[in-house]
C-alpha positions as CSV (number, residue, x, y, z in Angstrom):
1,X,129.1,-6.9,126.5
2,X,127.6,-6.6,123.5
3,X,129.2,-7.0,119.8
4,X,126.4,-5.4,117.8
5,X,124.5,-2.7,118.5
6,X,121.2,-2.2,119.1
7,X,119.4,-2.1,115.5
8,X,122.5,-3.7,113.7
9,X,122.8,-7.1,111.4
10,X,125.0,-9.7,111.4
11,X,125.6,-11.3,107.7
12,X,127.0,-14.5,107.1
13,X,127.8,-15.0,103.5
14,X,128.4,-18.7,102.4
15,X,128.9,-21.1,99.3
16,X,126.2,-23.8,99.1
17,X,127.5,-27.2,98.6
18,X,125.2,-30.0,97.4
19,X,125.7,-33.3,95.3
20,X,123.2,-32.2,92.5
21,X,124.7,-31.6,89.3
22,X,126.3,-27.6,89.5
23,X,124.8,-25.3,87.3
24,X,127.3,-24.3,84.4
25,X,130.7,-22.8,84.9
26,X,130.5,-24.0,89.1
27,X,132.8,-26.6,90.3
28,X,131.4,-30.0,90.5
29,X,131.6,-29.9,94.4
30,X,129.6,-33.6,94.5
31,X,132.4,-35.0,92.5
32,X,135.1,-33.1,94.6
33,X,133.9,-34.6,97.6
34,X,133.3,-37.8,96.2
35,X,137.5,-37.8,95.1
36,X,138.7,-36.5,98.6
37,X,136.6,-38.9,100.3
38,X,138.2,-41.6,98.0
39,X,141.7,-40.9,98.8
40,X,141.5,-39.4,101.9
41,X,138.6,-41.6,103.5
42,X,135.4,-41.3,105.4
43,X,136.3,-38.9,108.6
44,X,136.8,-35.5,107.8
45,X,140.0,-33.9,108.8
46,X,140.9,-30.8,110.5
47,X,144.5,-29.5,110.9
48,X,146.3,-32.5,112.2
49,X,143.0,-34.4,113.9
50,X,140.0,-35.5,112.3
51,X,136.2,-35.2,112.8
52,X,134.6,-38.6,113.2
53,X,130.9,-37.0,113.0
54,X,131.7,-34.2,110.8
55,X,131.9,-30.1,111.3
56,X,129.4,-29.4,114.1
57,X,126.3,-27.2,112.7
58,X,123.3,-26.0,115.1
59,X,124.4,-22.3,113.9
60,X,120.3,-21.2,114.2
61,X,120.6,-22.4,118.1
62,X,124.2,-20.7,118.9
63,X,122.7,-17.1,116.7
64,X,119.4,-17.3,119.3
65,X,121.6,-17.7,122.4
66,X,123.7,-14.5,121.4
67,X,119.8,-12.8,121.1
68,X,119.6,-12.6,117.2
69,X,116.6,-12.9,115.5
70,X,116.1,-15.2,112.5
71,X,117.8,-15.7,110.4
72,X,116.4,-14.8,107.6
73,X,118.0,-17.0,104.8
74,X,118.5,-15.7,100.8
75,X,119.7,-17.9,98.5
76,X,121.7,-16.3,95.3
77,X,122.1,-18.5,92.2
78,X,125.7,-18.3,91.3
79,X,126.9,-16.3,89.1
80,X,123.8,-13.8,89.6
81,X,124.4,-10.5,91.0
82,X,122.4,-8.9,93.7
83,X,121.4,-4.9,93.2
């Protein structure tokens, strides 16, 4: 069974999180990270467990295995609109 259909896209729309300083008027998601790691600690948590290595990625591999091409990756400035 198939989700798409022949000729369709799938999008995946995401927020890029990096430790550079944010451009102005975006949180400071370096800093954020850098707090939660200092009270919360090194392992990353997730409901009541925690992630020793982190969230899994790989998403290029798992995309090819359902038999879509790319993908084809834009990046958008924040605060920029797209026409």
């Amino acid at each position: 069974m198939s989700v798409l259909a022949p000729g369709c896209s799938l999008v995946h729309i995401t927020d890029g999180k990096s430790k550079s300083e944010p451009p102005p008027g975006q949180p400071p998601f370096g800093a954020v990270g850098d707090l939660v790691t200092e009270y919360l600690g090194p392992e990353r948590r997730a409901g009541q467990g925690v992630l020793p290595n982190g969230t899994p990625d790989g998403e290029d591999k798992v995309l090819a295995s359902a038999g879509l091409l790319g993908p084809d990756r834009i990046v958008v400035p924040g605060g920029e609109k797209l026409d």
